[in-house]
VOKOLLO-759104 format. One record per residue: x, y, z of N, C-alpha, C, O in turn; residue number from 0; residue in one letter. Coordinates in steps of 0.05 Angstrom, whole numbers, always signed. Layout:
! VOKOLLO-759104
nx->X, ny->Y, nz->Z, cax->X, cay->Y, caz->Z, cx->X, cy->Y, cz->Z, ox->X, oy->Y, oz->Z, num->NUM, residuo->A;
...
***
This chain:
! VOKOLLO-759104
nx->-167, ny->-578, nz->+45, cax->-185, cay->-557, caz->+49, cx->-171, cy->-529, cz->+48, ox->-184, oy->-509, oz->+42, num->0, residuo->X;
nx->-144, ny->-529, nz->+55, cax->-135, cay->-502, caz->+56, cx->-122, cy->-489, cz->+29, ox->-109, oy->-469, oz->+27, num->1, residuo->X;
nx->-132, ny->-507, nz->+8, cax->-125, cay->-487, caz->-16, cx->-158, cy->-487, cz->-17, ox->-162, oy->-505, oz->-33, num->2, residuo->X;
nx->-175, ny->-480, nz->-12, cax->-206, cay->-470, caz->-16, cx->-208, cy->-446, cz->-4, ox->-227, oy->-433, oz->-11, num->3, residuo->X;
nx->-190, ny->-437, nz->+15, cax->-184, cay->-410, caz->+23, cx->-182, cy->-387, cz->+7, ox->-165, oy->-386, oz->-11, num->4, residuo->X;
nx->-202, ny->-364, nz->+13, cax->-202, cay->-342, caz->-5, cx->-204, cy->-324, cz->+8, ox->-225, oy->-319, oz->+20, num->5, residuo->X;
nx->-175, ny->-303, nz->+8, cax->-175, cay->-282, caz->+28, cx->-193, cy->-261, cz->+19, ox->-197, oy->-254, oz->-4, num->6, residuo->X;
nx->-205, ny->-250, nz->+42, cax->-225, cay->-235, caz->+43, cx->-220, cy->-207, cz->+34, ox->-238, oy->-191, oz->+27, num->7, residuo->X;
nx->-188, ny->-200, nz->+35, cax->-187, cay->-176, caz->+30, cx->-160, cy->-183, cz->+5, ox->-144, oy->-200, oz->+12, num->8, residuo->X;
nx->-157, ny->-172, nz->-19, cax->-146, cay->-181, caz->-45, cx->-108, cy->-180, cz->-36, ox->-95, oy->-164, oz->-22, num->9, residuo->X;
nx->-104, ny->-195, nz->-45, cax->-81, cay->-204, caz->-52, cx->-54, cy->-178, cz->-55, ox->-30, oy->-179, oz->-49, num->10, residuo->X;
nx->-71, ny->-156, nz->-68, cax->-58, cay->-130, caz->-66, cx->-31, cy->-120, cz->-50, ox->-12, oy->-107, oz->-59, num->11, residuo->X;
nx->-36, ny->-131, nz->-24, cax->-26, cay->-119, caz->+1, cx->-4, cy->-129, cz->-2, ox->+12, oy->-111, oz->-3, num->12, residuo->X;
nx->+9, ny->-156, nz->-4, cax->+38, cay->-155, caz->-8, cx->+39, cy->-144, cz->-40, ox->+61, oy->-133, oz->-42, num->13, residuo->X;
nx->+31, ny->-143, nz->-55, cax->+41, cay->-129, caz->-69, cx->+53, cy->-109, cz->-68, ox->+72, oy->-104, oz->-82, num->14, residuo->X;
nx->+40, ny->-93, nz->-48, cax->+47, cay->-65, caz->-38, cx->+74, cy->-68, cz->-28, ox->+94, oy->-60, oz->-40, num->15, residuo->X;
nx->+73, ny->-87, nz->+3, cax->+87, cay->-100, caz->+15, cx->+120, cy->-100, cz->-1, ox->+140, oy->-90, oz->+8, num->16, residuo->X;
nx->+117, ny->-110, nz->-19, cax->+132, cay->-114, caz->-26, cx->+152, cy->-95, cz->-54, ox->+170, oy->-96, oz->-70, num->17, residuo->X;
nx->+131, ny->-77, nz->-43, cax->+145, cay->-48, caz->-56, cx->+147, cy->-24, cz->-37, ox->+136, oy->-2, oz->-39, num->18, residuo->X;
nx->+160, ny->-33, nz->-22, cax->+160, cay->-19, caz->-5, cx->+191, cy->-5, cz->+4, ox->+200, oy->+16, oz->+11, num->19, residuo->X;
nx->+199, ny->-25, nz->-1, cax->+233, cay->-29, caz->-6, cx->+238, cy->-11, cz->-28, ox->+251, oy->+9, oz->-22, num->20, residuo->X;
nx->+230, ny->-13, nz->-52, cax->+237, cay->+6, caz->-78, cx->+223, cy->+37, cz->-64, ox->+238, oy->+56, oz->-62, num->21, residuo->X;
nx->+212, ny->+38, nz->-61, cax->+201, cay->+70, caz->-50, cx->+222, cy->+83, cz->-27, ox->+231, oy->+106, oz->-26, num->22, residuo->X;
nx->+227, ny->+63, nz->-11, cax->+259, cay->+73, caz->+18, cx->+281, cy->+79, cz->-8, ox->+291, oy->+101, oz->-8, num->23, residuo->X;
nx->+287, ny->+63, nz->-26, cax->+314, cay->+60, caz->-37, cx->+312, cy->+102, cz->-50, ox->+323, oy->+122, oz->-41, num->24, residuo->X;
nx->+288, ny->+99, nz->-79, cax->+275, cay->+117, caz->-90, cx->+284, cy->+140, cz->-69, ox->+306, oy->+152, oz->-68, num->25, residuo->X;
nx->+258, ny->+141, nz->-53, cax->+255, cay->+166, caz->-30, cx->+281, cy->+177, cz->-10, ox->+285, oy->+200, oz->+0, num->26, residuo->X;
nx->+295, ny->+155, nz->-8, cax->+328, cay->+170, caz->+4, cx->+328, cy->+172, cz->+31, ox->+310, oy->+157, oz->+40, num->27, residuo->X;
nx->+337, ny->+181, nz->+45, cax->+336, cay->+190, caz->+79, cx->+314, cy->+195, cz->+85, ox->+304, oy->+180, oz->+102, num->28, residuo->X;
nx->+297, ny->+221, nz->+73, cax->+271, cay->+217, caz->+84, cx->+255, cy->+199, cz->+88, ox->+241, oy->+201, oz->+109, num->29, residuo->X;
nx->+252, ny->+182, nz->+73, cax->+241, cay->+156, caz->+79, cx->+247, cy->+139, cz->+102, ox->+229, oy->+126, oz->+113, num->30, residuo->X;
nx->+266, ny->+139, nz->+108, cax->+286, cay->+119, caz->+128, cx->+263, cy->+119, cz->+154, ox->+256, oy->+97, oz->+159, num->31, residuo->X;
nx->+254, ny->+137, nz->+169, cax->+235, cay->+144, caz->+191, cx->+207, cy->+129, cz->+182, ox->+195, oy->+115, oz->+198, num->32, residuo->X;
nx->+200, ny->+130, nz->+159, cax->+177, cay->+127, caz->+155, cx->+164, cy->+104, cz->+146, ox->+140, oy->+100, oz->+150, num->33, residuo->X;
nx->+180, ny->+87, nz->+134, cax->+175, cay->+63, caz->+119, cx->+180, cy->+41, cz->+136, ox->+172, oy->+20, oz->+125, num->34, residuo->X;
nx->+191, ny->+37, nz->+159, cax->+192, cay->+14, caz->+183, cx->+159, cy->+13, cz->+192, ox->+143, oy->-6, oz->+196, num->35, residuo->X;
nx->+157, ny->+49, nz->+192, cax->+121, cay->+41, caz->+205, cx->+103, cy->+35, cz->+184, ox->+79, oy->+33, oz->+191, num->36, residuo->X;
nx->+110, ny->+32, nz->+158, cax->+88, cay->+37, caz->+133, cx->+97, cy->-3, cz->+134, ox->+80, oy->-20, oz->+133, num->37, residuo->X;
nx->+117, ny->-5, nz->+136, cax->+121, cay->-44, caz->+132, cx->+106, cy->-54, cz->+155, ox->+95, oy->-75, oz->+152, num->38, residuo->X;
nx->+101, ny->-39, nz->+189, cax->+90, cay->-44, caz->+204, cx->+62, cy->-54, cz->+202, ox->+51, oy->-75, oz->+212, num->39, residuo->X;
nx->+49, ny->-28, nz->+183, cax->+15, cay->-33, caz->+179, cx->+14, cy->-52, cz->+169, ox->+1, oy->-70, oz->+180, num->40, residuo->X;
nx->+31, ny->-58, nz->+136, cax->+25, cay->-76, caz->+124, cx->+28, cy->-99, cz->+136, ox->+7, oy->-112, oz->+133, num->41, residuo->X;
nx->+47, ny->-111, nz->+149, cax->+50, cay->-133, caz->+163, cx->+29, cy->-143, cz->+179, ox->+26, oy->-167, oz->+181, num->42, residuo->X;
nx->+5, ny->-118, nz->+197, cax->-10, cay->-118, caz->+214, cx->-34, cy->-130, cz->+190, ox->-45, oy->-152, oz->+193, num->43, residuo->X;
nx->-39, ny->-110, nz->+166, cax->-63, cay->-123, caz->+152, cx->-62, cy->-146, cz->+139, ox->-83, oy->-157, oz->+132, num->44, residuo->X;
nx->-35, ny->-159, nz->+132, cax->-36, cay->-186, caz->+124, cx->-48, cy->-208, cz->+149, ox->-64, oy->-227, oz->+148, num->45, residuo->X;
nx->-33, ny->-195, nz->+170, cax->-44, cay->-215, caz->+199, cx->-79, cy->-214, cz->+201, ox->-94, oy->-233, oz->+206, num->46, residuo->X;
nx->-86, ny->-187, nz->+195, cax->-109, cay->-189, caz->+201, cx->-128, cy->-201, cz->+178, ox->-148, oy->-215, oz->+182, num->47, residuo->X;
nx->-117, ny->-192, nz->+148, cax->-133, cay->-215, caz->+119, cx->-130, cy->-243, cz->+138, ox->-152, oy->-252, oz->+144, num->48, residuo->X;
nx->-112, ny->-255, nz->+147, cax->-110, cay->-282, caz->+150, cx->-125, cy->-291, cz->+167, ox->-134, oy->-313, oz->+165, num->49, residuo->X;
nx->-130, ny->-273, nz->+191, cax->-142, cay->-284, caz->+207, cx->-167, cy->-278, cz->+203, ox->-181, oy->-286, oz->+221, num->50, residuo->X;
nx->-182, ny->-265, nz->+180, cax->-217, cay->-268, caz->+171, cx->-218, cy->-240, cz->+183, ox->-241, oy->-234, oz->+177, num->51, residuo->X;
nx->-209, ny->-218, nz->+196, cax->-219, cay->-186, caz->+197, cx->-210, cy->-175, cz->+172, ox->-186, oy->-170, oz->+171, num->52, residuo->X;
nx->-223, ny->-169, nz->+151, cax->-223, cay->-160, caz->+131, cx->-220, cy->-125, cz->+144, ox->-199, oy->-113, oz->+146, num->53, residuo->X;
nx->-245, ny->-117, nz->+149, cax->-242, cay->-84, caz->+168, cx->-219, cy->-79, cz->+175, ox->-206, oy->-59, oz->+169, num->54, residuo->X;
nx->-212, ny->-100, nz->+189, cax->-184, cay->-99, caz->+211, cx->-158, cy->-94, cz->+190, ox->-138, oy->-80, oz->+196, num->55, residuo->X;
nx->-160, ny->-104, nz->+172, cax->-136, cay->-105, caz->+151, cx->-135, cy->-79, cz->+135, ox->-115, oy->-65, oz->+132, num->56, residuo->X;
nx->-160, ny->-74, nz->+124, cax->-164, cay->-48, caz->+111, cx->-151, cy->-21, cz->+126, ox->-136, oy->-4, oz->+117, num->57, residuo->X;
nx->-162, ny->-23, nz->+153, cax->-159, cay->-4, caz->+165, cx->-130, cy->+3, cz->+176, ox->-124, oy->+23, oz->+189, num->58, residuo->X;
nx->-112, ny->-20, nz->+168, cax->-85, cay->-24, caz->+167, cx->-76, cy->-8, cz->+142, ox->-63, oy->+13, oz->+141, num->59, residuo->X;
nx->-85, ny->-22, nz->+123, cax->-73, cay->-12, caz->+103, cx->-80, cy->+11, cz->+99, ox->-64, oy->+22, oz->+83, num->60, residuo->X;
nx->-94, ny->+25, nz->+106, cax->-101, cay->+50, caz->+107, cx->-85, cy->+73, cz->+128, ox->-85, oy->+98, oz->+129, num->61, residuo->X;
nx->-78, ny->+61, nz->+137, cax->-58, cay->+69, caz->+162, cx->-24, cy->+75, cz->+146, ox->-7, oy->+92, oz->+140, num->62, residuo->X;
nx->-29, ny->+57, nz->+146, cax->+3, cay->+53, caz->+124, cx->-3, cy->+73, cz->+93, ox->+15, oy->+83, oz->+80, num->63, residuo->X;
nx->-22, ny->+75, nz->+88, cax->-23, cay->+97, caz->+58, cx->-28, cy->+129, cz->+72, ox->-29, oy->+150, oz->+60, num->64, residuo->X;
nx->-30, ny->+124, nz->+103, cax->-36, cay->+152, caz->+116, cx->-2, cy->+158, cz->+111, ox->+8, oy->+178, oz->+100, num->65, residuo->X;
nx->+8, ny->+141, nz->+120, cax->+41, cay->+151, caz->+137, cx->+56, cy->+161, cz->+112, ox->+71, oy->+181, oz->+114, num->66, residuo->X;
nx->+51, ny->+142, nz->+81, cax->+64, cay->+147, caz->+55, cx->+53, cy->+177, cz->+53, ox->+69, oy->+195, oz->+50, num->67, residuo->X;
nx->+32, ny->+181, nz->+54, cax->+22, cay->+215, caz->+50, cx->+27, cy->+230, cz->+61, ox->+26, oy->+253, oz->+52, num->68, residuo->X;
nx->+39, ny->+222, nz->+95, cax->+49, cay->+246, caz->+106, cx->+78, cy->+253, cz->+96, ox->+89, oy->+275, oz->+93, num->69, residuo->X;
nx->+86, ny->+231, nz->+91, cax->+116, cay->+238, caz->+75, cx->+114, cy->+246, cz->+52, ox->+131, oy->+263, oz->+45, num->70, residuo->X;
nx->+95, ny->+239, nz->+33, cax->+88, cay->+266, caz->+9, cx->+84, cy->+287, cz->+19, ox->+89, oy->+304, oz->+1, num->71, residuo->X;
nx->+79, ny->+296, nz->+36, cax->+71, cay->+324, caz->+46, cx->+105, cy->+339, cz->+44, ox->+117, oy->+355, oz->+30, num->72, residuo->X;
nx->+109, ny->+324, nz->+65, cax->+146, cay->+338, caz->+66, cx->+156, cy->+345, cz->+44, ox->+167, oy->+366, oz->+38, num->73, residuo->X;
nx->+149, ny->+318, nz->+27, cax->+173, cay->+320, caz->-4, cx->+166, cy->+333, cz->-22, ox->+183, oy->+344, oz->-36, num->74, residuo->X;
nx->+133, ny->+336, nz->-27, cax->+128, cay->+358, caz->-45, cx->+90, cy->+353, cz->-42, ox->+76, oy->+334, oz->-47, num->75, residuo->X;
nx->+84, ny->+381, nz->-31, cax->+53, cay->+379, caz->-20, cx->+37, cy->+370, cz->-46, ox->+21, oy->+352, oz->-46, num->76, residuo->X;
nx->+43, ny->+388, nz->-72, cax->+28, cay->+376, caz->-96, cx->+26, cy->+349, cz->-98, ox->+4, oy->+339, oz->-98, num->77, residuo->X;
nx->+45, ny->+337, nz->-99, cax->+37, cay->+310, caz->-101, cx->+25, cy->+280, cz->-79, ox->+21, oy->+256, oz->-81, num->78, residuo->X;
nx->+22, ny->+304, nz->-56, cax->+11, cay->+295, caz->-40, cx->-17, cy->+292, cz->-42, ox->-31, oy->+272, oz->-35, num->79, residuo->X;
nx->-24, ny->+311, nz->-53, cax->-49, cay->+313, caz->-54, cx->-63, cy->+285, cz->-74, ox->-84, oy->+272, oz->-70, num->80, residuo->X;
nx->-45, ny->+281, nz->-96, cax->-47, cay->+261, caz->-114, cx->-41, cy->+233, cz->-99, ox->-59, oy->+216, oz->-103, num->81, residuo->X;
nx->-21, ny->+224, nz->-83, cax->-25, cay->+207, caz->-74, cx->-49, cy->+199, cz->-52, ox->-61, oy->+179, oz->-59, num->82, residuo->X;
nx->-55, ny->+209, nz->-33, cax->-77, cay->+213, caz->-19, cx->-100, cy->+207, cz->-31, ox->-115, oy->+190, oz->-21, num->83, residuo->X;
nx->-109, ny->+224, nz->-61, cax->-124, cay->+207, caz->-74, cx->-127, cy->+175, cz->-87, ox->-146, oy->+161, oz->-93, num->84, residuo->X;
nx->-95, ny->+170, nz->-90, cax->-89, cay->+147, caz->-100, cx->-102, cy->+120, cz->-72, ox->-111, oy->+97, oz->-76, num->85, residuo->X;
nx->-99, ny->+132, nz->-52, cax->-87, cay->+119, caz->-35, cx->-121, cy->+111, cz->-27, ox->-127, oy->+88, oz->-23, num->86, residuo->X;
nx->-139, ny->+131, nz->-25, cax->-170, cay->+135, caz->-24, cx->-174, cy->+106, cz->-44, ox->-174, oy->+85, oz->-31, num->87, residuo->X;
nx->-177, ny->+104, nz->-65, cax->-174, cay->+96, caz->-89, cx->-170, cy->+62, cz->-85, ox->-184, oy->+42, oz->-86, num->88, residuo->X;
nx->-147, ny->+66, nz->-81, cax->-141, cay->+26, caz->-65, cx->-151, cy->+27, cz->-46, ox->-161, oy->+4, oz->-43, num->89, residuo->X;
nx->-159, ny->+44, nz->-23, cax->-177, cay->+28, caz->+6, cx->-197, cy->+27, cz->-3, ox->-211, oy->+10, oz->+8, num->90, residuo->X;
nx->-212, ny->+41, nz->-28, cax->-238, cay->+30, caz->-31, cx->-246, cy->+6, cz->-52, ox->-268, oy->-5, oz->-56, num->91, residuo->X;
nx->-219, ny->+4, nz->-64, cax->-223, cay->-24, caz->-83, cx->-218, cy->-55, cz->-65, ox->-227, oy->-77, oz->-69, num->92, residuo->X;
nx->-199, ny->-44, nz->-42, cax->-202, cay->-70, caz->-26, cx->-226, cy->-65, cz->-16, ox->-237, oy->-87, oz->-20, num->93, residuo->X;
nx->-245, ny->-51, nz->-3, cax->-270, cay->-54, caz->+11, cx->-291, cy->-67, cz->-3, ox->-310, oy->-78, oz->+8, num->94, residuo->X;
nx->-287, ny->-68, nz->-39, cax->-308, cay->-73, caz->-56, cx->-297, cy->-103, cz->-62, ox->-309, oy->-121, oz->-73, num->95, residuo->X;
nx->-267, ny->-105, nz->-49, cax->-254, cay->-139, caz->-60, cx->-247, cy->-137, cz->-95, ox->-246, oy->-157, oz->-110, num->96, residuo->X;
nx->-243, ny->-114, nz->-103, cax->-234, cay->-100, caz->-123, cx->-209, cy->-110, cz->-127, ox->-194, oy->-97, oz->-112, num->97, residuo->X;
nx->-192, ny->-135, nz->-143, cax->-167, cay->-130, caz->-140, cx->-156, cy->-121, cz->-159, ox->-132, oy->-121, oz->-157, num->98, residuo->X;
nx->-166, ny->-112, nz->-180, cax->-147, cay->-112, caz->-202, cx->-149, cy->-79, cz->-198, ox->-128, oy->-66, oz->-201, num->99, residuo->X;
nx->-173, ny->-63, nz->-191, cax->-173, cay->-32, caz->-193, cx->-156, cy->-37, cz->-166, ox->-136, oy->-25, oz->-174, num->100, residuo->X;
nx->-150, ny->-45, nz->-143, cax->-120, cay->-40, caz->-129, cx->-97, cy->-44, cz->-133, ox->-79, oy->-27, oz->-127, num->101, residuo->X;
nx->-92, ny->-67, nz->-145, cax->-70, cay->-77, caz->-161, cx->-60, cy->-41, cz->-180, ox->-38, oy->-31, oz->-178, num->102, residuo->X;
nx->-84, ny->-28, nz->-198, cax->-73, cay->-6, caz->-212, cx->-76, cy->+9, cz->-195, ox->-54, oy->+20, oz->-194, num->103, residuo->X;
nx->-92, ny->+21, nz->-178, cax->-82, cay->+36, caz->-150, cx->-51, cy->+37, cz->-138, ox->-38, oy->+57, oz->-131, num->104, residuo->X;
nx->-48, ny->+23, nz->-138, cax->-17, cay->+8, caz->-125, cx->+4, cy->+14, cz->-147, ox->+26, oy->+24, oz->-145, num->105, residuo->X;
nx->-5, ny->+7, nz->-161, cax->+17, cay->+8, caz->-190, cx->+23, cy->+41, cz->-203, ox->+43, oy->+49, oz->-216, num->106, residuo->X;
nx->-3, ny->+58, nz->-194, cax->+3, cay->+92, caz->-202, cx->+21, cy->+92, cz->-175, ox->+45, oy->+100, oz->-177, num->107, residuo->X;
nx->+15, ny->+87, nz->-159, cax->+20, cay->+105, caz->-134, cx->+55, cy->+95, cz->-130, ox->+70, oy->+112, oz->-121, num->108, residuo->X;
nx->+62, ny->+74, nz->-135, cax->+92, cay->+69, caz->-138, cx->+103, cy->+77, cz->-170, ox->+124, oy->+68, oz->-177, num->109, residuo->X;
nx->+87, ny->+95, nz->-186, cax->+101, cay->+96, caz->-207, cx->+107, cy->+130, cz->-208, ox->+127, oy->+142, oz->-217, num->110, residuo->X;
nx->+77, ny->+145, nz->-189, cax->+88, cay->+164, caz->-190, cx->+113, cy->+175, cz->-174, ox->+128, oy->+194, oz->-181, num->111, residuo->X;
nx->+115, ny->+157, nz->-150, cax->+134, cay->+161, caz->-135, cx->+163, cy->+152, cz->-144, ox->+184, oy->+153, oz->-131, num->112, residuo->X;
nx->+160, ny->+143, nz->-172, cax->+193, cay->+144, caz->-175, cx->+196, cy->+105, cz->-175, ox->+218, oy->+97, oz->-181, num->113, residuo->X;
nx->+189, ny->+97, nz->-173, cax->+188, cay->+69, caz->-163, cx->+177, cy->+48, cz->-181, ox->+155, oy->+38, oz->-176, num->114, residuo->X;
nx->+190, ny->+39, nz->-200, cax->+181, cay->+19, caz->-222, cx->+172, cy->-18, cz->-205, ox->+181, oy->-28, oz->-185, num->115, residuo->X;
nx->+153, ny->-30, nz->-225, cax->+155, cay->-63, caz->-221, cx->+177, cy->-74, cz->-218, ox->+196, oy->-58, oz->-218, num->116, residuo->X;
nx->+181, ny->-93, nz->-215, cax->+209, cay->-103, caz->-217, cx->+212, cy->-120, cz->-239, ox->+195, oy->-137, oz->-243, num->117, residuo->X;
nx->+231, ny->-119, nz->-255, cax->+227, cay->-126, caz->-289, cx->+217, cy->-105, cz->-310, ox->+215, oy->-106, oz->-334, num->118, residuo->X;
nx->+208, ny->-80, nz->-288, cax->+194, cay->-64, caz->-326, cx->+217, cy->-38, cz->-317, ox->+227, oy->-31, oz->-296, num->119, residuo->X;
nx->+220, ny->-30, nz->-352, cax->+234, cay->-9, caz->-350, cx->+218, cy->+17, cz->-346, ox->+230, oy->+39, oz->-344, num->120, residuo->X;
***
């Protein structure tokens, strides 16, 4: 029965999760403060996809795309503004269970920041 399981909120989130690491390396010192609490949320919204709070997870990950924007702010406000929208953008494709428009949410928002897939040049 437990491969009939279908998380409520998309698959996205370790994706993120797991670019999270390339954005600390990317972003340098400034990052260093910021990205323990940005792995925090995420960690919190995977707990909460699993455990059936979809809301609860969103509102994680949303938390965690707050903290990445406040550190755009520091590093350069223009592009803050662009991520923030990015970030709008994936909380509302996970709300709709959108994964592929988060999946490319996810994929601008680590590309503008300097931060490639792993495997693409």
């Amino acid at each position: 029965m437990s491969d009939e399981h279908q998380p409520a909120v998309p698959i996205a989130i370790e994706q993120v999760m797991a670019r999270v690491s390339e954005l600390e390396i990317v972003l340098g010192a400034p990052a260093q403060a910021v990205m323990p609490l940005v792995r925090a949320r995420l960690t919190e919204a995977i707990a909460a996809r699993d455990r059936g709070d979809p809301p609860g997870a969103i509102a994680k990950v949303g938390e965690a795309m707050d903290q990445l924007a406040a550190l755009a702010d520091r590093l350069d406000p223009a592009e803050a503004m662009l991520m923030r929208a990015l970030s709008q953008r994936f909380r509302s494709a996970l709300l709709r269970g959108d994964q592929a428009s988060a999946h490319e949410a996810a994929g601008t928002m680590f590309e503008k920041s300097g931060a490639r897939e792993v495997g693409k040049k």
